[in-house]
N, C-alpha and C positions, 0 to 999 in steps of 0.2 A: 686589298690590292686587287683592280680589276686585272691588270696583266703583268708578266712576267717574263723575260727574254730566258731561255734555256739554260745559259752561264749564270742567273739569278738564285732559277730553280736552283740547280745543282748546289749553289752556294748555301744558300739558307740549309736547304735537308744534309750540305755537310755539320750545320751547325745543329742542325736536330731540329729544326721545324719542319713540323709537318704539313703538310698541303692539303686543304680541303676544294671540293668543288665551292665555291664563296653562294650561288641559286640555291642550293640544299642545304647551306649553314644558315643563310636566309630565310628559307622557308622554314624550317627547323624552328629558329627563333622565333618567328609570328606565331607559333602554334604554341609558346610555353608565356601565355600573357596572360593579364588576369583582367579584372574590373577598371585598378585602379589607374593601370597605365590607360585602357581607354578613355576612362572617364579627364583624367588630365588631357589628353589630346583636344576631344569635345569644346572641354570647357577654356582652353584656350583658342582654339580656331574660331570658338562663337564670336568671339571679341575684335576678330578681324575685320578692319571695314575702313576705309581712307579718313584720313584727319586724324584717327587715335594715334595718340602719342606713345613711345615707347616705353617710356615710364610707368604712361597706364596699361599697359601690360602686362609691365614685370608686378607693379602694385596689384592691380585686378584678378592677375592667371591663379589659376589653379595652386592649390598651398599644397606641396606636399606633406604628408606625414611626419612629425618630428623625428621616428625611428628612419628617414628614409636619408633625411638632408643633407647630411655629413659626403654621401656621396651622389649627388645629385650631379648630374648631366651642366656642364657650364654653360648652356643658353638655353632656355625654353625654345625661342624662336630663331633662324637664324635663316640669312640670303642664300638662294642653292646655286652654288657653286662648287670648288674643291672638297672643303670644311669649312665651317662657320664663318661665312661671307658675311658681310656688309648687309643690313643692319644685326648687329649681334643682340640678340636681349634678353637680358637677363635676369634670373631669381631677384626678388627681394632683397634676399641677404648680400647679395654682389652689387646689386646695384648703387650703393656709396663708391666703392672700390674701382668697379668698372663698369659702369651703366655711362649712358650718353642719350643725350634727346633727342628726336627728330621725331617723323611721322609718318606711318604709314600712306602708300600713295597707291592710288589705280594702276593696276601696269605689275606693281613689286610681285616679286616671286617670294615665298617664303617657306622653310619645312619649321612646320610645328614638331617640338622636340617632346618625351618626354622618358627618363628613367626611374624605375618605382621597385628599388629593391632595399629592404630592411636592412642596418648594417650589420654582418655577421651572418645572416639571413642564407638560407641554402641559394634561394631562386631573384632571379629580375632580370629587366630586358628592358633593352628602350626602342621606343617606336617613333619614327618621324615619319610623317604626311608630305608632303610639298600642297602648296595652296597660293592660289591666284588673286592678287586683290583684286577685286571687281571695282567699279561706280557705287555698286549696292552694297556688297559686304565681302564674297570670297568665291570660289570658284575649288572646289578641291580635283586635285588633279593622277588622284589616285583612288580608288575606287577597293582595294582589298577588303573583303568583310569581316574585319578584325571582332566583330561581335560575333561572329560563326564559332569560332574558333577560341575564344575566351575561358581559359581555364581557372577554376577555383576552387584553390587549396583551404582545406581546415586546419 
């Protein structure tokens, strides 16, 4: 939640949620990532470029881990807006259920998704980018050095 009216606050913390700064749970998060979440970001955002289809996306993108699937993030890619705008695309496995075709265009805004945590698993985090389709291919519109900061666990 970016903001909150004061009658809110009070209400939730009567129900016993706590209120965090949301910049510090944020940053927080970026700092407990590993390999795998980058490398799915990577290797999905390579794939951006006008004309590709959403299909070959969800077909092409990055495969997560059999131990991770069960709770995987419902879009790889999705339009930035509210949450998962227009065009949504999805996994593999969803995409019978709830996949749709179209194609990416010059202009589209998009955040590359990715969550990569084992299930049962102590640790995971999902990271999205926001990214620009170009004429050429993408345009990323965030810049964090997530490879600084990549932790990995034995």
């Amino acid at each position: 939640m970016d903001r909150i009216e004061v009658a809110g606050l009070r209400a939730l913390g009567a129900l016993g949620v706590q209120m965090h700064n949301g910049q510090e749970v944020t940053e927080f998060a970026r700092m407990i990532k590993g390999p795998d979440e980058i490398l799915a970001m990577h290797v999905n955002a390579d794939m951006v470029r006008p004309g590709v289809r959403f299909t070959e996306l969800s077909r092409n993108g990055h495969c997560l881990p059999q131990s991770c699937r069960a709770q995987r993030y419902g879009v790889m890619f999705h339009g930035v807006e509210l949450c998962d705008e227009y065009p949504c695309i999805r996994y593999p496995e969803d995409l019978e259920s709830y996949g749709y075709e179209g194609a990416l265009q010059a202009g589209m805004a998009l955040c590359v998704e990715a969550y990569v945590g084992v299930v049962g698993g102590r640790d995971g985090i999902k990271l999205e980018n926001p990214l620009l389709v170009t004429e050429t291919g993408f345009e990323l519109l965030t810049h964090y050095p997530f490879e600084d900061f990549c932790v990995i666990s034995g």
